[in-house]
N, C-alpha and C positions, 0 to 999 in steps of 0.2 A: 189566395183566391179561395172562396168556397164555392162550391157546386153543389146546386139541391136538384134533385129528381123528383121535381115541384107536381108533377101528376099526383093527387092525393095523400098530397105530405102537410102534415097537422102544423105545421111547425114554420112556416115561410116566414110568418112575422117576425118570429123571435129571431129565427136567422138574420133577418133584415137588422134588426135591432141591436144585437152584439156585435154583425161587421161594421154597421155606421160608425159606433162605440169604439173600432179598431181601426177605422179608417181601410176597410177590406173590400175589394170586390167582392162581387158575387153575382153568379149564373142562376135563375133560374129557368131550370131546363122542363118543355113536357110539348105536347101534341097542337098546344093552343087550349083555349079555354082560361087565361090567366090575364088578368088585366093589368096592365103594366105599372111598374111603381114608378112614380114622382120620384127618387132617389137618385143620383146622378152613380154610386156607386154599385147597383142594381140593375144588370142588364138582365133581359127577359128573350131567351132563346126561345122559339119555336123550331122544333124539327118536322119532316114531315111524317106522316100517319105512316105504323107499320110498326112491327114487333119488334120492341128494342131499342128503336131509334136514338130515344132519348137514351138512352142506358150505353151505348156504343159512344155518341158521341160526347160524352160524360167521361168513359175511361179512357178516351183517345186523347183527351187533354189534362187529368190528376195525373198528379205528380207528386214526386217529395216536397212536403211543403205545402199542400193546400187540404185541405178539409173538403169531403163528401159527407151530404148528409141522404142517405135511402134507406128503403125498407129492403133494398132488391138486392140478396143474398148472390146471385152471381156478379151482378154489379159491383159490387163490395169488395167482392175476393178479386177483382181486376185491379180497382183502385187501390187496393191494399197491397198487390204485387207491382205494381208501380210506385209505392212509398209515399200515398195517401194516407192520411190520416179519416177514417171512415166511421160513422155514427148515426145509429140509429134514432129515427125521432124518440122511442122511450126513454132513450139516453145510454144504451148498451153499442159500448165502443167494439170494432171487430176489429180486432190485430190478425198477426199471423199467428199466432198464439189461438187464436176463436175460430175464426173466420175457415177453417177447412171444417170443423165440424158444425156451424152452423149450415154452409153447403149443405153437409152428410143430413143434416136432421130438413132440411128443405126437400130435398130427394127422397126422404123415408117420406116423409108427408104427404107428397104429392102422390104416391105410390101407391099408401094407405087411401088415401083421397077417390085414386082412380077404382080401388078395387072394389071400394063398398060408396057406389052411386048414394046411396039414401044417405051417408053419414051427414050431419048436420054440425053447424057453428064454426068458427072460425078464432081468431083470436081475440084475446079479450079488449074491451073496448079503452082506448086512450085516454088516459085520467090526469086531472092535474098533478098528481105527480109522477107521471110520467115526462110532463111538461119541465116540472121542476129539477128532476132529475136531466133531462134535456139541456136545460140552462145552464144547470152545473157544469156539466163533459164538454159542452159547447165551448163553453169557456176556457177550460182547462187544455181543450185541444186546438182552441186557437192561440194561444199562448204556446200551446208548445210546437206550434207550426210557424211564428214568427222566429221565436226561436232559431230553427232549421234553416230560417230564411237569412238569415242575418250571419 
């Protein structure tokens, strides 16, 4: 199974596109605002409004063996202690090996964030290869999540 935490994730199609190719479910999860895909292997979760939601019920069900794909760093380090396989849309996989100091560098951020109101920008904007690099890990960690399954 993959789970996408489809609220403003650049990446849905291609998701779509390698699990067809795998013959894999997939979740996409987020608040509403997604219009649902013709794909039989494609279900489209709505949870309802409220901090998190989608993100709780996302790690209440990854497990070993399935792929998360978010941007949401405490989401990640859930799914990744439950023995998800977890990846970023620019294509930077969190292990347990990453995934506590991406935490640590999310926390310093927000911190810095809160202290200086005026600071400006955010991260840099999604590029095709970031895409491409996406494609790549996408691949590579569904293969090694059938793997696990088998």
């Amino acid at each position: 199974m993959i789970y996408v935490d489809a609220d403003a994730c650049p990446v849905k199609a291609e998701v779509e596109r390698v699990a067809t190719r795998h013959k894999l479910e997939m979740a996409l999860v987020s608040n509403g605002g997604l219009r649902p895909s013709q794909n039989p292997l494609v279900q489209t979760v709505v949870v309802p409004e409220g901090p998190d939601v989608a993100d709780m019920w996302i790690a209440d069900r990854a497990k070993a063996g399935d792929v998360v794909v978010t941007n949401d760093i405490p989401l990640a380090a859930r799914c990744v202690e439950n023995g998800a396989l977890v990846l970023k849309p620019n294509g930077e996989a969190l292990t347990e090996a990453n995934v506590g100091n991406a935490l640590a560098m999310r926390d310093l951020m927000t911190d810095l964030r809160s202290a200086d109101p005026f600071r400006q920008g955010g991260g840099k904007p999604f590029s095709k290869s970031d895409r491409t690099r996406f494609l790549d890990m996408l691949e590579r960690l569904v293969r090694q999540a059938s793997k696990a399954n088998t």
